[in-house]
PASETI-253605 format. One record per residue: residue in one letter; y, z negated, x negated of N, C-alpha, C in turn. Coordinates in Angstrom, 2 decimals, always signed. Layout:
 aa n.north    n.up  n.east ca.north   ca.up ca.east c.north    c.up  c.east
  a       Y       Z       X        Y       Z       X       Y       Z       X
...
END
This chain:
 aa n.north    n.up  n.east ca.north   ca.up ca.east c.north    c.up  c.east
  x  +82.40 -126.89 -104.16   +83.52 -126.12 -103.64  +83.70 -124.87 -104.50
  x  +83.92 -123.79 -103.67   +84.11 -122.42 -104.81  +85.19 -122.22 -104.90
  x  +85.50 -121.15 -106.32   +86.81 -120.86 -105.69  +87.06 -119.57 -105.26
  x  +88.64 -119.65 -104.54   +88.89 -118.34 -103.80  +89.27 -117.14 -105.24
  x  +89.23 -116.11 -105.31   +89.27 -115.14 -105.88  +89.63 -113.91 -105.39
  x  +90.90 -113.20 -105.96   +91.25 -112.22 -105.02  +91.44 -110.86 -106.00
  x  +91.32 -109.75 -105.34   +91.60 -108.51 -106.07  +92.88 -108.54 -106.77
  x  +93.42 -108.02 -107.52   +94.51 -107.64 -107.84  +95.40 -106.96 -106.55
  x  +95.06 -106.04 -106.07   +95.76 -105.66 -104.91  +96.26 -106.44 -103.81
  x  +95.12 -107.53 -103.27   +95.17 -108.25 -102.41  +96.17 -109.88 -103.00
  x  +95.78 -109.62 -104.29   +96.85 -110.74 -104.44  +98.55 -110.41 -104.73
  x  +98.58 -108.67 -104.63   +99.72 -108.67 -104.46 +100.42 -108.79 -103.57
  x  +99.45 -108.10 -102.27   +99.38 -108.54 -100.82 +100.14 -109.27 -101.09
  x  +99.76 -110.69 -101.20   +99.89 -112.15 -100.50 +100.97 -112.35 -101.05
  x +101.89 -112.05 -102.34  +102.70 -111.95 -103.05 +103.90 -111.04 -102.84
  x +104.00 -110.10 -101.97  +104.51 -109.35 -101.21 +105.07 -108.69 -102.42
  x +104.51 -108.25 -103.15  +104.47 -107.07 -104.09 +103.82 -106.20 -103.90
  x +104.08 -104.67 -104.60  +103.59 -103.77 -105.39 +102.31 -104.01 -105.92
  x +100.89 -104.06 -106.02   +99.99 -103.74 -107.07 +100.31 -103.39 -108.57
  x +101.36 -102.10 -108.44  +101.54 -101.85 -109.69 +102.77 -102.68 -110.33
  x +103.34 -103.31 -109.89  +104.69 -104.49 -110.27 +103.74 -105.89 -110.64
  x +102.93 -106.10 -110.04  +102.02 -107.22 -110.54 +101.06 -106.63 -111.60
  x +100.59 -105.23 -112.20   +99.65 -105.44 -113.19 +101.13 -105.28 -113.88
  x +102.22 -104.73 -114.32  +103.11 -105.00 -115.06 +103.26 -106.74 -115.62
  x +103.25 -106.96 -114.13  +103.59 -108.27 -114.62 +102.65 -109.11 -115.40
  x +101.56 -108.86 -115.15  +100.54 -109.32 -116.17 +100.59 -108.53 -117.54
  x +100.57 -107.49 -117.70  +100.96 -107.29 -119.14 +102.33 -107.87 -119.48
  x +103.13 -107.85 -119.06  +104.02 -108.78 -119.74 +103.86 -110.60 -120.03
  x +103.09 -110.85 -119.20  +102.56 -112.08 -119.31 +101.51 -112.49 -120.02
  x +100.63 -111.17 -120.67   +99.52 -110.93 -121.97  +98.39 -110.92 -121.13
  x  +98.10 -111.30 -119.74   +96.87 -111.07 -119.35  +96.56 -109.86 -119.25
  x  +96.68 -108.79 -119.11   +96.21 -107.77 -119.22  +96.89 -106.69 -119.68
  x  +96.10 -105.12 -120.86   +96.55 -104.42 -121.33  +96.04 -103.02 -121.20
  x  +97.03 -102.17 -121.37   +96.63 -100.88 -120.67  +96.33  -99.79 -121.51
  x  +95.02  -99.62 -121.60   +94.57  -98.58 -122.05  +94.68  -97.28 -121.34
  x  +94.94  -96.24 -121.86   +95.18  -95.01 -120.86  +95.77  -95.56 -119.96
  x  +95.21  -94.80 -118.67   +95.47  -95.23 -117.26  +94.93  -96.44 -117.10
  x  +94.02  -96.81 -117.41   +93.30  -98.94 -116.78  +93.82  -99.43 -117.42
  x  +93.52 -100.60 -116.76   +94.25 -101.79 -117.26  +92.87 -102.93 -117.87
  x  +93.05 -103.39 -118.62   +91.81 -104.20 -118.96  +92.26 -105.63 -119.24
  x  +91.63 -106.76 -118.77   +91.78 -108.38 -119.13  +91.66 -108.40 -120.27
  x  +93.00 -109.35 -120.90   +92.84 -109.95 -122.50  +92.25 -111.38 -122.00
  x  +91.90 -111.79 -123.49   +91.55 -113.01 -123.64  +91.91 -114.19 -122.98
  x  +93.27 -114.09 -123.01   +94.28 -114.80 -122.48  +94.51 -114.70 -120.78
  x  +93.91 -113.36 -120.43   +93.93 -112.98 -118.61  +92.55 -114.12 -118.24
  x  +91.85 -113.84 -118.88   +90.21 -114.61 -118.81  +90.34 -116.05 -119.08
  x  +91.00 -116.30 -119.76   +91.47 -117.95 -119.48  +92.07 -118.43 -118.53
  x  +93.15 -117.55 -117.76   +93.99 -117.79 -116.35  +92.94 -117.68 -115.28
  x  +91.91 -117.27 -115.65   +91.25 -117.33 -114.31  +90.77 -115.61 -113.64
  x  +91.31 -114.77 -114.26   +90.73 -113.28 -114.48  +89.21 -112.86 -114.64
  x  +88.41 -112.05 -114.27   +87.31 -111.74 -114.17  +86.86 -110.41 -113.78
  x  +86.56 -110.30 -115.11   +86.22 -108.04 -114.63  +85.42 -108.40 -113.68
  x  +85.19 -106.91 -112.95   +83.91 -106.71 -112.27  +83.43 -105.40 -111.80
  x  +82.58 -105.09 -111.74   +81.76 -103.86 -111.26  +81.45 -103.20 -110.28
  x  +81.82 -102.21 -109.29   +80.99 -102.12 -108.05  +79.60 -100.95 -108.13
  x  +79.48 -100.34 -109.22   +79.50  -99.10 -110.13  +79.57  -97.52 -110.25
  x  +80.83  -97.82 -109.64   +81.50  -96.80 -109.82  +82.48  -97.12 -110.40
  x  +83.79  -97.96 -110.11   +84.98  -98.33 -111.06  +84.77  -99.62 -111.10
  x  +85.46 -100.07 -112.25   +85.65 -101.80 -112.57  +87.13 -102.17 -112.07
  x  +86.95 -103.72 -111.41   +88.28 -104.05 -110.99  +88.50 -105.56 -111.40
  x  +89.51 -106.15 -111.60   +89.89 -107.21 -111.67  +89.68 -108.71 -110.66
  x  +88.96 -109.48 -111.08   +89.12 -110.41 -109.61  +90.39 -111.59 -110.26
  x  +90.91 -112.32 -109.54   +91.89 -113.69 -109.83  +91.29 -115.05 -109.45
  x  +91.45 -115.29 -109.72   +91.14 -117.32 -109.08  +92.93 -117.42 -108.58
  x  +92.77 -117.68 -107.52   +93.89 -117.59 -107.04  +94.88 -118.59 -107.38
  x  +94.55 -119.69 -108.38   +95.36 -120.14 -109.37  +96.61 -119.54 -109.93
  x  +96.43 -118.57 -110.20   +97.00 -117.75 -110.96  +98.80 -117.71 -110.62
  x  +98.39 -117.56 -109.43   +99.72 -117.36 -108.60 +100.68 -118.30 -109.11
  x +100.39 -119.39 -109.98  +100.88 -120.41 -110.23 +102.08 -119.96 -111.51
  x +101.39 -119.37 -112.20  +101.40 -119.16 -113.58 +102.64 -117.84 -113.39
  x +102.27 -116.69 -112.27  +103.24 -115.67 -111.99 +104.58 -116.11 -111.39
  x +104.56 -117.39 -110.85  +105.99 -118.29 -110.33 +106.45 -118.50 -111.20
  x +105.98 -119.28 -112.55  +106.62 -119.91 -113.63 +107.13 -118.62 -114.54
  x +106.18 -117.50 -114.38  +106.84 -116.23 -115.43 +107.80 -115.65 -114.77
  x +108.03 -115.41 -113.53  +109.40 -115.02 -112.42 +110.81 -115.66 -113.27
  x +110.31 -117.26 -112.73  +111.69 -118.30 -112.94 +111.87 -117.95 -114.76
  x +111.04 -117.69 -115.32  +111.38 -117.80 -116.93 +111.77 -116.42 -116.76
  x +112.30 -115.64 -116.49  +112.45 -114.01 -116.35 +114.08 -113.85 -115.85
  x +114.15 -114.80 -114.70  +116.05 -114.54 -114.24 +116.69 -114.82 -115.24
END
């Protein structure tokens, strides 16, 4: 069985967010940090299930759609 894996964008989609309100939210949550303008996976993004990738031209983020799990619990710890 594989797993599903989604862009950053597309998992904001599904999340009915912003793109840019969800990479916030991952830097606040330590998975990812922003150099200049990009954003790049920490250590800690790559353990959640994060995964650079290449098309080669720009690099983008993929998710294991796990994740979503982890952005519920940082919401409720946030009100």
């Amino acid at each position: 069985m594989s797993k599903t894996q989604l862009t950053t964008s597309k998992l904001a989609l599904k999340l009915e967010i912003k793109t840019n309100e969800l990479n916030k939210k991952f830097v606040q949550m330590g998975y990812l940090e922003k150099k200049s303008k990009d954003y790049h996976l920490t250590k800690e993004g790559k353990t959640a299930g994060g995964e650079t990738k290449s098309n080669g031209t720009r690099a983008y983020i993929l998710w294991d759609e796990k994740v979503e799990t982890d952005i519920k619990v940082h919401d409720e710890k946030s009100i």
